[in-house]
C-alpha positions in Angstrom: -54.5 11.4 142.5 -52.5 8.0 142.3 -52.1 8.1 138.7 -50.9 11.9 138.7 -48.7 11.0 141.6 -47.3 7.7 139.6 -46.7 9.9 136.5 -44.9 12.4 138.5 -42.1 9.7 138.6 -40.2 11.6 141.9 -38.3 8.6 142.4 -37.1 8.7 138.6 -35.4 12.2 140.1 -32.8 9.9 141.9 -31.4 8.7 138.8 -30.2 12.5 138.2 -29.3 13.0 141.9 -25.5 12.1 141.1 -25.2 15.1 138.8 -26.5 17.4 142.1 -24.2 15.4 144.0 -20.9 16.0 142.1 -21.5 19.7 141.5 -21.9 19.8 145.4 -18.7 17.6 146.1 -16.7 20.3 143.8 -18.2 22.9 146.1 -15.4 24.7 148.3 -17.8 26.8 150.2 -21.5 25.9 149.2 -24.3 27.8 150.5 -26.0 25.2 153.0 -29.4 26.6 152.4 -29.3 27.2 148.9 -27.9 24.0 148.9 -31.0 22.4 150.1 -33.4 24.7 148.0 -32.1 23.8 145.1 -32.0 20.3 145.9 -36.1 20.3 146.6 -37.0 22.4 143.4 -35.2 20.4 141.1 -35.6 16.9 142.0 -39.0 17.9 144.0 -40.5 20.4 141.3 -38.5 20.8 138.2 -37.8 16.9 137.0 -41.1 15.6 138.3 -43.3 18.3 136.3 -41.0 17.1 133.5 -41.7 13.5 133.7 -45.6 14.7 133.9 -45.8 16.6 131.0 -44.4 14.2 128.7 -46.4 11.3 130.5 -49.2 13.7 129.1 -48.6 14.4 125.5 -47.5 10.9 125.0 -50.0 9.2 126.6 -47.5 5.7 126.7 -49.7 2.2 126.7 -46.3 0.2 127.0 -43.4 0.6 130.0 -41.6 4.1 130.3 -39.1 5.0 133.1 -40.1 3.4 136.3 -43.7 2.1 135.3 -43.9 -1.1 133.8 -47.8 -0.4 133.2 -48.4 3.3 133.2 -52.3 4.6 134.1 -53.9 6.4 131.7 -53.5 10.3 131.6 -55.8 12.8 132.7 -56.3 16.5 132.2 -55.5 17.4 136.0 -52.1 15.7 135.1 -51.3 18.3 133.1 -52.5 21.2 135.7 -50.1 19.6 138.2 -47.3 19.7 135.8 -47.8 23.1 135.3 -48.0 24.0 139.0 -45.4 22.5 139.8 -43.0 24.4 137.1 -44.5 27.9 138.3 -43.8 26.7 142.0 -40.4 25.8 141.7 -40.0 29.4 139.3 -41.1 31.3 142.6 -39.0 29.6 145.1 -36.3 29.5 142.5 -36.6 33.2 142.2 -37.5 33.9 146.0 -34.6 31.4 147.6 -31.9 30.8 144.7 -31.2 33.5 142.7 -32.0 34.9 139.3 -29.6 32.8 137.3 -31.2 29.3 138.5 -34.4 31.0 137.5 -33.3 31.4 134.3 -31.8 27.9 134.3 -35.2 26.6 135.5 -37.3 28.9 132.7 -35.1 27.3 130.1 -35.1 23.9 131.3 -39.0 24.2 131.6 -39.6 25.1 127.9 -37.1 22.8 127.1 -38.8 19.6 128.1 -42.0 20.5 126.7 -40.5 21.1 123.6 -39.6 17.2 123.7 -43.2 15.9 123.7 -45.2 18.9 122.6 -46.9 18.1 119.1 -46.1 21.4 117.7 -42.2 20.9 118.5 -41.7 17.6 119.5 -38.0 17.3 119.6 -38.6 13.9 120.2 -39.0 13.2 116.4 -36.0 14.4 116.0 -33.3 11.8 116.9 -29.8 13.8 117.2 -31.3 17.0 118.1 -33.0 15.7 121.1 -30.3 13.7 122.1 -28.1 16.1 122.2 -30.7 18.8 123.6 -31.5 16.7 126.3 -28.0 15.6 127.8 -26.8 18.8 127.6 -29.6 20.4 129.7 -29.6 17.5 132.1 -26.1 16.6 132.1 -23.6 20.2 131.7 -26.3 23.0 132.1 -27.5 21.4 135.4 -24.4 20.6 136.7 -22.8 24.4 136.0 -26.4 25.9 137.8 -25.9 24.1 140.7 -22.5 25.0 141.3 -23.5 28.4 140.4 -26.1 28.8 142.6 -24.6 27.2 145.9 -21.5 29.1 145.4 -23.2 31.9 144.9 -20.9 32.6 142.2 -20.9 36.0 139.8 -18.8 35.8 136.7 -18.9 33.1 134.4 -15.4 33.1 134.3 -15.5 31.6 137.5 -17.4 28.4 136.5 -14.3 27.4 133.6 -12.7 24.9 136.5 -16.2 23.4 136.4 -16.5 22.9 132.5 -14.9 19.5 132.2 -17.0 18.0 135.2 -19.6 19.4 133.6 -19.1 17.6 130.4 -18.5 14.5 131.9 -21.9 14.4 133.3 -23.4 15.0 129.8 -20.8 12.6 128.3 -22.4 9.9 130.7 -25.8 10.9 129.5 -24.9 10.8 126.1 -24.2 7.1 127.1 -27.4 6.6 129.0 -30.3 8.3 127.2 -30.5 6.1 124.2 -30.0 3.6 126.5 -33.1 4.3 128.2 -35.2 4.3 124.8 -34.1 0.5 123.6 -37.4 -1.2 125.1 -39.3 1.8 123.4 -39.0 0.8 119.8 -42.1 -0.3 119.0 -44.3 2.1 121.0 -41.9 5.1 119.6 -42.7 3.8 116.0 -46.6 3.6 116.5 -46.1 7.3 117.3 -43.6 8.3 114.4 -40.9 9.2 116.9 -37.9 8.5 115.3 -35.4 8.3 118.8 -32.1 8.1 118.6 -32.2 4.6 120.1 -34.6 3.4 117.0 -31.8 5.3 114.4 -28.8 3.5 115.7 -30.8 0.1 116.5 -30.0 -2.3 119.6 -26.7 -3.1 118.5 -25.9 0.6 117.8 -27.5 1.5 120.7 -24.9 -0.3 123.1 -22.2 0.8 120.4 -22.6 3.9 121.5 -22.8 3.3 124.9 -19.7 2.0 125.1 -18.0 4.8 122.6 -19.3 7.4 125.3 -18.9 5.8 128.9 -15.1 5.8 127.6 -15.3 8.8 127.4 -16.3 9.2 130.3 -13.9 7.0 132.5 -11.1 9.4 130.1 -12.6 12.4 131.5 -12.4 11.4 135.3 -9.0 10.7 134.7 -8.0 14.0 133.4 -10.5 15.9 136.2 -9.2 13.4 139.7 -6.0 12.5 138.0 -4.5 10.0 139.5 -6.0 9.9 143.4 -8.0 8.4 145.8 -11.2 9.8 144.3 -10.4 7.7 141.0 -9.8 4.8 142.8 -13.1 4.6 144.6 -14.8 5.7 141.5 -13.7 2.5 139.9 -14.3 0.1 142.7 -17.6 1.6 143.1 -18.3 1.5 139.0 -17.1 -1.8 139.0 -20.9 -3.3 139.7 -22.4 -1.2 136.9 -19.9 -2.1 134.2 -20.3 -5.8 135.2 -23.7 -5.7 134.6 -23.5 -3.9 131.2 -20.8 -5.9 129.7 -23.5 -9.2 131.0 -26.3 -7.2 129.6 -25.0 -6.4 126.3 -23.3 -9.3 125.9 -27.0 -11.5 126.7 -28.4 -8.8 123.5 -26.6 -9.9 121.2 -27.3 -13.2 121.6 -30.9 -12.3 122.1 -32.0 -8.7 120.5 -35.3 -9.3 123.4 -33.2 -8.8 126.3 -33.0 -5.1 125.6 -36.6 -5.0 127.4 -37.7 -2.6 130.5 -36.3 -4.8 133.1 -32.9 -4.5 132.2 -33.1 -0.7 131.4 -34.4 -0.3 135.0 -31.7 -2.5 136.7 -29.0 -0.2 134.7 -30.7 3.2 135.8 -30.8 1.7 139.0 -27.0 0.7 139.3 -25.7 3.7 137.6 -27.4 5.8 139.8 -26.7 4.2 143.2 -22.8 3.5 142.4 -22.5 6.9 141.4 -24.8 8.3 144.4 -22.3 6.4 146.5 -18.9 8.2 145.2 -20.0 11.5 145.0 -21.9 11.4 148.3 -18.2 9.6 149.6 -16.6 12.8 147.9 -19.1 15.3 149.9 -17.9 13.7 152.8 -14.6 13.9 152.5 
């Protein structure tokens, strides 16, 4: 039971939090309720039978996202993932709505596309990539709004599209990011990630290319206002420690390891936890 539970990864699910958090601080009149639902099945449910079904078909000896040493996998992991996607179907059907069920259906087949050996998306380096932040990043964004506004038409969720970009444009950023202590254990497997096709250099290349990007796109969405200016006092920590980071790589290709993937996550997720949680607030 402490394995599966390790492999479940829940506390991974606050690294995608801030996506949840911004769709909710765009909100003019969420749904509290649905608000909260949808909040438990995805981060709850959805992400952590994710993170259990790839733990499973990839059966990782070396570091993967948030375990340094992962156990070894057992059949009954991949039960649990599986009851947790049908649970978070039902409530999502029961609770939410029939669009977030969709969303959820999608998102489900999705991820086990990545890992399954018949698919495997993950052997497929711009594919997945792109697959991936798009799901996680502008298709979860636009379901959440959807769902706590309790909105109808798509034409209503428009407003929403360039927020909803930006939060794939930041994963775009992120994912690869997230892959560059992987190389050798993604080799050994015949994955070919879009980490290992761009190398370490490329890797942070990129990085930078898209968190520009980025900053451009919360400048056109807040313009400028308050809400930029706390976004870049509170951003201000992470870039710090990505400008150290890649600067220490390229003096040193072995300081793209686990321990500095982690403290990343961990930054990006907090500073941005922090300004759209500031944002709900307001």
């Amino acid at each position: 039971m402490k394995n599966i539970l390790l492999h479940l990864r829940i506390p991974f699910s606050f690294f995608l939090l801030p996506i949840f958090l911004f769709a909710l601080s765009q909100s003019p009149h969420p749904d509290t309720a649905k608000a909260w639902w949808v909040f438990f099945i995805l981060h709850f449910l959805l992400f952590p039978a994710s993170n259990a079904y790839n733990s499973y078909y990839d059966k990782d000896e070396g570091s993967i996202g948030l375990l340094e040493t992962p156990p070894p996998v057992t059949k009954e992991l991949y039960y649990v993932a599986w009851v947790f996607d049908i649970l978070a179907l039902v409530l999502g059907w029961l609770l939410v709505g029939e669009s977030f069920t969709g969303y959820l259906l999608i998102y489900g087949f999705i991820s086990k596309a990545y890992s399954h050996p018949l698919v495997r998306l993950k052997k497929y380096p711009i594919l997945s990539w792109v697959v991936v932040t798009i799901f996680q990043g502008a298709l979860t964004y636009l379901a959440v709004f959807q769902s706590i506004n309790n909105l109808q038409t798509f034409e209503s969720l428009i407003p929403q599209l360039l927020p909803a970009l930006v939060c794939t444009s930041n994963l775009l950023a992120i994912y690869p990011l997230t892959q560059v202590y992987q190389h050798e254990e993604d080799a050994k497997r015949g994955d070919m990630t879009m980490s290992r096709l761009l190398g370490i250099r490329g890797t942070f290349i990129n990085a930078c290319f898209w968190l520009l990007l980025s900053g451009g796109g919360y400048m056109a969405y807040f313009g400028f206002t308050l809400p930029l200016l706390f976004l870049v006092i509170l951003l201000f920590p992470l870039l710090a420690f990505f400008g150290w980071w890649t600067w220490k790589t390229w003096q040193d290709e072995r300081n793209a390891n686990f321990r500095n993937t982690m403290w990343l996550n961990v930054l990006a997720s907090v500073c941005l936890n922090i300004f759209f949680g500031i944002l709900c607030f307001l």
